[in-house]
ZATOR-996936 format. One record per residue (C-alpha): x, y, z. Coordinates in Angstrom, 2 decimals, m for minus. Example, Ala and Ser with C-alpha at 12.3 -4.5 7.8 and 13.67 -1.06 7.14 Angstrom:
<lummars>
      c1      c2      c3
   12.30   m4.50    7.80
   13.67   m1.06    7.14
</lummars>
This chain:
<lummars>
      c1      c2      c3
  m60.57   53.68   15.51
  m60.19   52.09   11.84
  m58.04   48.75   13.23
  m60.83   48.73   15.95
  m63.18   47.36   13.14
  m60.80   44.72   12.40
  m59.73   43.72   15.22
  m63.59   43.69   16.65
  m64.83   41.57   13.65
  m66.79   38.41   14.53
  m65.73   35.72   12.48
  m69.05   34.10   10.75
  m69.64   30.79    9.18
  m71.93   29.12    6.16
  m72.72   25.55    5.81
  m69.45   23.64    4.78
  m67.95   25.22    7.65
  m69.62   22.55   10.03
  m71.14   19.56    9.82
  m73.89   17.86   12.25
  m72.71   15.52   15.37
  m74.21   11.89   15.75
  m76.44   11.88   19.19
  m77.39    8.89   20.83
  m80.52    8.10   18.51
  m83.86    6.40   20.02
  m85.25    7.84   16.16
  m85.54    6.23   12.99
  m85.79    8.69   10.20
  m89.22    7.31    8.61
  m90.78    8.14   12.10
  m89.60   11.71   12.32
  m92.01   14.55   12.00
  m91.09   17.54   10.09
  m93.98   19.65   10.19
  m93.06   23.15   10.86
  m94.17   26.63   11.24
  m94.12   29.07    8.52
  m95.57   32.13    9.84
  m98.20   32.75   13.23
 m101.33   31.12   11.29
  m99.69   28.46    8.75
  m97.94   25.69    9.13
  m96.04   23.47    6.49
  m96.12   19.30    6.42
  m92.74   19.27    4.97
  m90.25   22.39    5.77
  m89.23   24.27    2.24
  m90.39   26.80    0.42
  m89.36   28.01   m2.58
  m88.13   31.40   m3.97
  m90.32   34.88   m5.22
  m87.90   34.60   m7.96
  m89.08   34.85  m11.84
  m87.24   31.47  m13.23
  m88.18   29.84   m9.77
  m91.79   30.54   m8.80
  m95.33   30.88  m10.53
  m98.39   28.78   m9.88
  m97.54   25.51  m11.30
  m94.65   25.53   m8.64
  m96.66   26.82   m6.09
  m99.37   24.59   m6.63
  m96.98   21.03   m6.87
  m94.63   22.16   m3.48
  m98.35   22.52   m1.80
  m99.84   19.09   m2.95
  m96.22   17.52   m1.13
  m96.51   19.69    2.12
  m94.92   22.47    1.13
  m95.89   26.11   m0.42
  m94.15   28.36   m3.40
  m93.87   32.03   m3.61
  m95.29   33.91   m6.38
  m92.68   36.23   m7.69
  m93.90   39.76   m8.09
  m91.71   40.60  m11.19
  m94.99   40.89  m13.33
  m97.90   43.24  m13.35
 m100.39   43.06  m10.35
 m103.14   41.74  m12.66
 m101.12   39.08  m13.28
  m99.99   37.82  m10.03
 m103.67   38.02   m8.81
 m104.27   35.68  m11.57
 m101.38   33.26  m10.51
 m102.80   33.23   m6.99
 m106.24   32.80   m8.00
 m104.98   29.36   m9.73
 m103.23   28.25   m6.40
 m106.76   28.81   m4.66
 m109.15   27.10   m7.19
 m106.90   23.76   m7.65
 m107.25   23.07   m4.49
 m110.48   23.75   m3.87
 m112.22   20.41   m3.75
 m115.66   22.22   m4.89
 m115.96   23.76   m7.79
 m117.40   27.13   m7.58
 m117.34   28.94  m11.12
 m120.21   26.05  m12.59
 m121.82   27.24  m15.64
 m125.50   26.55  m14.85
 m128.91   26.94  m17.56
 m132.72   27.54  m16.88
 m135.57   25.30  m16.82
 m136.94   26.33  m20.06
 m133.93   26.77  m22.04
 m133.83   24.27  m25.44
 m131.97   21.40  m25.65
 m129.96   22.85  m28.19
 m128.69   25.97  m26.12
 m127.90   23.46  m23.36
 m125.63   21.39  m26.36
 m123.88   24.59  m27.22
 m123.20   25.42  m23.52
 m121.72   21.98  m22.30
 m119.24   22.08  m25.23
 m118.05   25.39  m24.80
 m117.41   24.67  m21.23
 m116.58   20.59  m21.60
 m118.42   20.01  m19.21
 m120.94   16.86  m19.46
 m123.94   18.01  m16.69
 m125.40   21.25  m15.67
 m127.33   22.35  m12.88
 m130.50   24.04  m13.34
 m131.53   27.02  m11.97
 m134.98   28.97  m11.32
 m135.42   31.93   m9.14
 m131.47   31.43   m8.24
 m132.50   28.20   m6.15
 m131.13   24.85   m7.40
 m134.17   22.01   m8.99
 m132.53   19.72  m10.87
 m129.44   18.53  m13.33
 m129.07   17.96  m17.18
 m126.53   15.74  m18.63
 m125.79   14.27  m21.94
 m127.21   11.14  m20.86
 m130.82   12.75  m20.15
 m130.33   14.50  m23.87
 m128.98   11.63  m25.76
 m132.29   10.12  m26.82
 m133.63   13.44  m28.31
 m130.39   14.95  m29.90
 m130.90   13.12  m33.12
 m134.50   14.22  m33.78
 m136.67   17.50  m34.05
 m138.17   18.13  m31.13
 m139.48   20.95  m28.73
 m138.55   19.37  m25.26
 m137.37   21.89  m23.00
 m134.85   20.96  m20.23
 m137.74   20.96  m17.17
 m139.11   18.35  m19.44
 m136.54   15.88  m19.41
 m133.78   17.01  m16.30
 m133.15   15.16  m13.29
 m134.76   16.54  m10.30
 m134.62   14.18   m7.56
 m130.80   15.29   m6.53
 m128.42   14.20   m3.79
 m127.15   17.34   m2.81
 m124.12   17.69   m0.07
 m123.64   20.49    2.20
 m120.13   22.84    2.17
 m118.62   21.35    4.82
 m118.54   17.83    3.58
 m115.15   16.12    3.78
 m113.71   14.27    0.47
 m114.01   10.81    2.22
 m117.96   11.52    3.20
 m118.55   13.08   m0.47
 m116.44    9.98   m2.17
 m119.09    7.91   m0.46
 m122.16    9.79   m0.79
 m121.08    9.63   m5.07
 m120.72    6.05   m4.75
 m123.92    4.98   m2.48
 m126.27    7.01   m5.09
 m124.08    6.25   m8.13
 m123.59    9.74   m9.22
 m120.23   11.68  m10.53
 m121.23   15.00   m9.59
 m122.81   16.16   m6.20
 m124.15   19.59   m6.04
 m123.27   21.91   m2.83
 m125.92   24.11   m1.61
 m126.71   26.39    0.69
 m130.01   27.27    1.95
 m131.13   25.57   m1.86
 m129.10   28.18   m4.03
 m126.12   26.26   m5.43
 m122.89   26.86   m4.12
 m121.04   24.88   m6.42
 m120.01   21.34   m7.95
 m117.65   18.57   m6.52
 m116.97   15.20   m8.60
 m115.24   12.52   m7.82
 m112.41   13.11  m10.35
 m111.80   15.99   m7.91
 m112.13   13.87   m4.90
 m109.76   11.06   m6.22
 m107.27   13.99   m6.95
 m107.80   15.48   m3.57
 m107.00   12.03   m2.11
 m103.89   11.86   m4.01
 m102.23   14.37   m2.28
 m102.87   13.28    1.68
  m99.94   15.50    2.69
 m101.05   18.52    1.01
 m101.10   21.99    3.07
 m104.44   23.67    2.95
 m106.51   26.24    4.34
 m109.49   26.59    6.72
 m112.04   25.88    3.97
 m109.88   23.01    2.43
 m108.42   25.34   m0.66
 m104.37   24.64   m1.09
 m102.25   27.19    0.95
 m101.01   31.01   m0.90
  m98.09   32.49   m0.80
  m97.50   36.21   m2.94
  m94.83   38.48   m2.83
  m95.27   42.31   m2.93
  m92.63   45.06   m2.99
  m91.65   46.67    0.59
  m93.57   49.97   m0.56
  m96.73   48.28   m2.43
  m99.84   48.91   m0.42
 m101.71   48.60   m3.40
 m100.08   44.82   m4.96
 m100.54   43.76   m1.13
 m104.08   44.54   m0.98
 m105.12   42.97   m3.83
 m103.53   39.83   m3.07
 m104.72   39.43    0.08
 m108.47   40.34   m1.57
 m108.03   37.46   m3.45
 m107.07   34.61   m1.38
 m102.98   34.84   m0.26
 m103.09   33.44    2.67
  m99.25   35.13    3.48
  m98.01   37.92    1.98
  m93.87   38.04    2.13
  m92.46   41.26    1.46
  m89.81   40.91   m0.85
  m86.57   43.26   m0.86
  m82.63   42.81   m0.20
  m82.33   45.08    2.55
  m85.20   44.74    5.02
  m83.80   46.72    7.77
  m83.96   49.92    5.81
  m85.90   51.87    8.14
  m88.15   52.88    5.73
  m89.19   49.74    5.04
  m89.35   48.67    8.86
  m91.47   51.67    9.48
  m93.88   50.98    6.39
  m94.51   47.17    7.48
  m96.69   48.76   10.12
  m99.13   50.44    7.25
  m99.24   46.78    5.14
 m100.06   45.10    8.56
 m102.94   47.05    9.10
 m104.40   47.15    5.52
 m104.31   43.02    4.67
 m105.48   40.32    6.93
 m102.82   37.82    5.41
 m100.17   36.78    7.74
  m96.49   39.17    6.83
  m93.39   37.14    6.17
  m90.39   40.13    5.65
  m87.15   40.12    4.27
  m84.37   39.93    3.71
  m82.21   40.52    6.82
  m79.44   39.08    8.62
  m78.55   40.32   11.77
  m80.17   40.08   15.51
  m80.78   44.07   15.22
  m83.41   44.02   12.37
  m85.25   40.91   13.80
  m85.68   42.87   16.89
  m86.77   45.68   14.40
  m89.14   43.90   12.25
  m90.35   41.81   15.60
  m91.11   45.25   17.10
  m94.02   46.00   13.78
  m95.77   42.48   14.25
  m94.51   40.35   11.81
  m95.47   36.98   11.01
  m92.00   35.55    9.67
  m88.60   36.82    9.20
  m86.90   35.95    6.11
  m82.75   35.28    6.21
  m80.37   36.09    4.06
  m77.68   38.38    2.09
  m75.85   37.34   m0.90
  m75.65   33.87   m0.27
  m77.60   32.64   m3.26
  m75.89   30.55   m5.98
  m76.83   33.42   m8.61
  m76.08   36.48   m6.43
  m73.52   38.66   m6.35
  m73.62   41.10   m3.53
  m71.05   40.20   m1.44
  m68.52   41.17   m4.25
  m70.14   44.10   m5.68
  m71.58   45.57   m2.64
  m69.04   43.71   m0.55
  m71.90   43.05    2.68
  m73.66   40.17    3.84
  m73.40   37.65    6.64
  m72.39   33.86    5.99
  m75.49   31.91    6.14
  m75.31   29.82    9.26
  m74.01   32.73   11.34
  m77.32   35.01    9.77
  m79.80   32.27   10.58
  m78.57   31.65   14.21
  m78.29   35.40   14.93
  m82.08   35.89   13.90
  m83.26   32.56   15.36
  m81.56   33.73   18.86
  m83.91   36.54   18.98
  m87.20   35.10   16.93
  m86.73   32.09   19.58
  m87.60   34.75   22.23
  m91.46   36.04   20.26
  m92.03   32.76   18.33
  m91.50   34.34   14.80
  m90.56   31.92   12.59
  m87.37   32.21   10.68
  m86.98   30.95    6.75
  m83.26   30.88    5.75
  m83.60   31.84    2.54
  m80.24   30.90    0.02
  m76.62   29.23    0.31
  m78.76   25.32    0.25
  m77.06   23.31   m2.20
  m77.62   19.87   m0.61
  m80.15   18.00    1.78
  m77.57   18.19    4.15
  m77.62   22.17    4.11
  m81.26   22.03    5.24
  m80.58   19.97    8.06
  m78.12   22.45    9.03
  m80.14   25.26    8.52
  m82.73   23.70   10.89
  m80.46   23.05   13.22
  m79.16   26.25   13.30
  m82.53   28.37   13.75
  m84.26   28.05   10.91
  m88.06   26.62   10.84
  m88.47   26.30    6.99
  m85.87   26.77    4.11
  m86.22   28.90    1.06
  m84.97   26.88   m2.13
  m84.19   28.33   m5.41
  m81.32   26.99   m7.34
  m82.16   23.20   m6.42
  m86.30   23.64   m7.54
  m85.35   25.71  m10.79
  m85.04   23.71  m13.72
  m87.99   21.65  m12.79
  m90.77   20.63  m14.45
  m92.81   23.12  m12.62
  m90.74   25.86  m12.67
  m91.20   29.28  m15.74
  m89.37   28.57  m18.60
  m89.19   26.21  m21.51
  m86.32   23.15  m21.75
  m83.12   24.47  m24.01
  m80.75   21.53  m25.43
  m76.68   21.88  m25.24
  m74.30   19.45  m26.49
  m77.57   17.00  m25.59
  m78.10   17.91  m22.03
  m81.02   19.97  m21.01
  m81.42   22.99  m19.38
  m83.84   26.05  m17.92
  m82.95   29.63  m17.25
  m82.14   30.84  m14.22
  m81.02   34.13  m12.89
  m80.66   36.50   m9.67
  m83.95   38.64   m9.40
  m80.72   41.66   m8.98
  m79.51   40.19  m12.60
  m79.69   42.89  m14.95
  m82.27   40.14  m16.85
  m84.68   40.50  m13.80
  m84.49   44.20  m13.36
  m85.06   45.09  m17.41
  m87.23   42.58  m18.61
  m90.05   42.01  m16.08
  m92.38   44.51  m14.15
  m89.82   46.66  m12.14
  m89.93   43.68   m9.55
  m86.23   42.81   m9.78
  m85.01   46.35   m9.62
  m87.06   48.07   m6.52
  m85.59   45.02   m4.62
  m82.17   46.39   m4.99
  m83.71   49.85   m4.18
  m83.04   51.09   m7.75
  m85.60   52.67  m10.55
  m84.88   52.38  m13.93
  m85.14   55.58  m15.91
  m84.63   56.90  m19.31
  m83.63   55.17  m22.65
  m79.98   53.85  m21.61
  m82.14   52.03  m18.80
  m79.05   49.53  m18.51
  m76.64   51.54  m17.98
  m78.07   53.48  m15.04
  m78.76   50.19  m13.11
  m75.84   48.26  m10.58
  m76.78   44.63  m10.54
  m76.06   42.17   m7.89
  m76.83   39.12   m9.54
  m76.32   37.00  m12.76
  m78.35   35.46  m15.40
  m77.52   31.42  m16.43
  m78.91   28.84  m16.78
  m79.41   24.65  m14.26
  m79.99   21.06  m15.88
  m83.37   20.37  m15.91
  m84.04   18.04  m13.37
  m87.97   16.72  m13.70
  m90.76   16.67  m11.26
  m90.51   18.97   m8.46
  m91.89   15.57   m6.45
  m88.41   13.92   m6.78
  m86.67   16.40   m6.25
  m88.75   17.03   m3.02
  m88.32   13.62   m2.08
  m84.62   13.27   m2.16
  m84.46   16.84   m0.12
  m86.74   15.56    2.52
  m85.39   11.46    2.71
  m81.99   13.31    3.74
  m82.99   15.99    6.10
  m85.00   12.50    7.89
  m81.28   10.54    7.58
  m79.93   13.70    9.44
  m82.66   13.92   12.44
  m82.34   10.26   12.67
  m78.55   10.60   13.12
  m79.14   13.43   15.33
  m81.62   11.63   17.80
  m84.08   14.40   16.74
  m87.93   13.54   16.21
  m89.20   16.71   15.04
  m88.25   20.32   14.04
  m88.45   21.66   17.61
  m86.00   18.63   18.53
  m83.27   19.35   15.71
  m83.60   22.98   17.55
  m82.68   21.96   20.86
  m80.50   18.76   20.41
  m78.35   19.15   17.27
  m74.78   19.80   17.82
  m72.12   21.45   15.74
  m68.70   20.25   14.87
  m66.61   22.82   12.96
  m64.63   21.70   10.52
  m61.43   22.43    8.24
  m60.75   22.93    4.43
  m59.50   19.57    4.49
  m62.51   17.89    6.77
  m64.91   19.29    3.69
  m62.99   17.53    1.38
  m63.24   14.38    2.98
  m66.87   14.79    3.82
  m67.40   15.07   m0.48
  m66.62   11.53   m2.86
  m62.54   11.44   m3.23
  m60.51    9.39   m4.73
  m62.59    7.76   m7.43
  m64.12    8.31  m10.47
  m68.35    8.16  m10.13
  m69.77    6.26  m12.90
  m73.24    6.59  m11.68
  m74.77    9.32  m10.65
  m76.55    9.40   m7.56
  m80.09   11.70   m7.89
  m79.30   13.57   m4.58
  m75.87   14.47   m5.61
  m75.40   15.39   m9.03
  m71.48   15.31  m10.65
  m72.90   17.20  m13.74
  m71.26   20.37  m13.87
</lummars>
């Protein structure tokens, strides 16, 4: 019975276990497409996401990956209140109208108009009677009569021949309605009540970002985590704008959480990405509840350790083909989340299964990313650690340690937790846009190589070589010393 299980084991494979076989090529990498699916609704311009970790993930990621194409998601190791918040953000950046615009009356003074543009530095206000829009003030109107006493009113001196735009005006049509009538701001109305403010500092932005993923009504793409058990978290992010919701937890095909995917499905109408899993048995599970996504992987992340303390998981590669096998079959898209250290694992990961990869290690220690810059022996760093660290579990909103299926309880809270991860810290490495680029320019190199001219392509066409301990150590730099560093393989350790 026992040396059944041995001799019965299925040998399994990550990344540097194989690398990708040259095709005939009729592709040039700069003409590949690598739009991809993320879950039923959404799709991504460029395939990566990155991790619901607490060093990895708040708004100012989430709102950079979506300018380039991609999306970030929101870690849930804070309170609900402020998660909402961080999602909120993600919404109103990209939302090329402004919609919280203070606003004044016609017969308000000149001086209460003053007081109300500086505390919201803001240069214009529209005016409002009987909650229908009639007219602007700026500081140019006032500028003649700030200086002297006076009892003007703003009805008396406010702009009320407006150029007005409807909501669903484009950034291009709105860029040259501005310009044709000279103006910075352009009021958007509905049925004469004001719906909100666009200017062309917004617009220029907007334009600035051609590649950026957004949704239906033009506002940059969500993503929020939520526990597998949090009706509540879920409901409140989806009130507020997530366009996907990914349950987050280390064991997704605990039954209990299989079963309770069901009640979150019915009670949010944000696409469900779930995870983590690894086999073909739980993404026939999870398939079987309606999800939107499947999420892969178990232990392989640079800052997690259970494969030694638990001793489970599946090597990455064989995890994300098992799931993609079966996803293939109900068009679920599958993120392989961990293992990635280099473009080259992405391409692999793609070809493989995957339809988007989830990237923590090689996004923390951005610009972007929580956390201030530390300085040792002159070379800078940000904090990163396992969301099953014993960091993650103790020192933010429970979110680290109901992922691991643990509570903490009474005052010796750190010695009644397991962890299965680590706390540390990765060289700061700048703008999330670099590092994006370098990703991307060598998952192209590796369709192009691979004859592939899209996602669905990789799928189908990529072929495997496996490969030895000594074929990896040929495939890295040998037999020199690097005296330049290349950005898209760092020798830093």
């Amino acid at each position: 019975m026992y040396i059944n299980k041995i001799n019965e084991a299925k040998t399994a494979y990550t990344f540097d276990d194989f690398l990708l076989a040259p095709n005939e090529s009729w592709v040039e990498p700069k003409d590949v497409n690598i739009k991809s699916k993320i879950s039923t609704n959404f799709n991504l311009k460029i395939p990566i996401v990155s991790a619901a970790m607490d060093t990895v993930t708040e708004s100012e990621l989430a709102i950079a990956l979506a300018q380039e194409g991609g999306a970030g998601v929101i870690h849930r190791n804070m309170t609900l209140e402020n998660e909402v918040k961080h999602v909120k953000k993600v919404k109103k950046s990209g939302d090329l109208t402004i919609r919280d615009v203070l606003t004044t009356s016609p017969e308000s003074s000149l001086e209460t108009v003053k007081d109300l543009m500086a505390e919201g530095a803001v240069s214009g206000l529209p005016v409002i009677e009987s909650e229908k829009l009639i007219g602007i003030i700026s500081k140019r109107d006032m500028k003649p009569f700030l200086n002297e006493e006076t009892n003007k009113t703003v009805k008396d001196i406010m702009t009320c021949d407006l150029v007005t735009v409807p909501e669903s005006i484009s950034p291009n049509e709105a860029l040259d309605i501005a310009y044709e009538n000279k103006v910075e701001r352009l009021p958007v109305v509905r049925d004469d009540k004001l719906v909100g403010i666009i200017t062309i500092k917004d617009i220029l932005e907007q334009k600035q970002y051609p590649h950026s993923v957004r949704d239906k009504d033009g506002k940059l793409l969500a993503i929020a985590a939520t526990g597998p058990f949090d009706l509540k978290r879920a409901i409140a992010l989806d009130e507020v704008g997530a366009d996907i919701i990914a349950i987050d937890c280390a064991h997704a095909h605990n039954m209990d959480v299989v079963n309770f995917v069901s009640t979150i499905k019915k009670n949010v109408g944000a696409d469900l990405i779930v995870g983590n899993i690894a086999t073909a048995e739980a993404a026939e599970a999870l398939i079987s509840k309606d999800v939107d996504g499947l999420k892969v992987g178990i232990g392989p992340g640079s800052m997690c350790t259970t494969r030694i303390i638990a001793g489970v998981g599946v090597p990455q590669i064989t995890a994300i083909s098992q799931v993609g096998d079966v996803a293939k079959e109900y068009d679920v898209p599958v993120i392989a989340d961990g293992g990635i250290r280099y473009s080259g694992d992405i391409a692999k990961a793609i070809a493989a299964g995957a339809d988007i990869v989830m990237l923590g290690n090689l996004l923390a220690g951005t610009y972007e990313s929580p956390g201030a810059v530390t300085v040792i022996n002159g070379i800078k760093y940000k904090q990163y650690r396992g969301m099953g660290s014993m960091g993650a579990m103790t020192g933010g909103f429970g979110g680290g340690a109901d992922r691991y299926f643990q509570e903490i309880k009474g005052p010796m809270k750190h010695s009644k937790l397991v962890p299965e991860g680590v706390e540390g810290a990765v060289h700061y490495k700048g703008k999330v846009s670099d590092v994006i680029f370098q990703l991307i320019g060598g998952l192209k190199a590796s369709m192009g190589y691979c004859g592939a001219k899209d996602i669905k392509a990789m799928h189908e066409n990529a072929k495997f070589v496996k490969i030895t301990s000594s074929g990896i150590k040929e495939s890295h730099p040998h037999d020199l010393l690097i005296t330049n560093e290349s950005p898209n393989y760092p020798t830093l350790k």
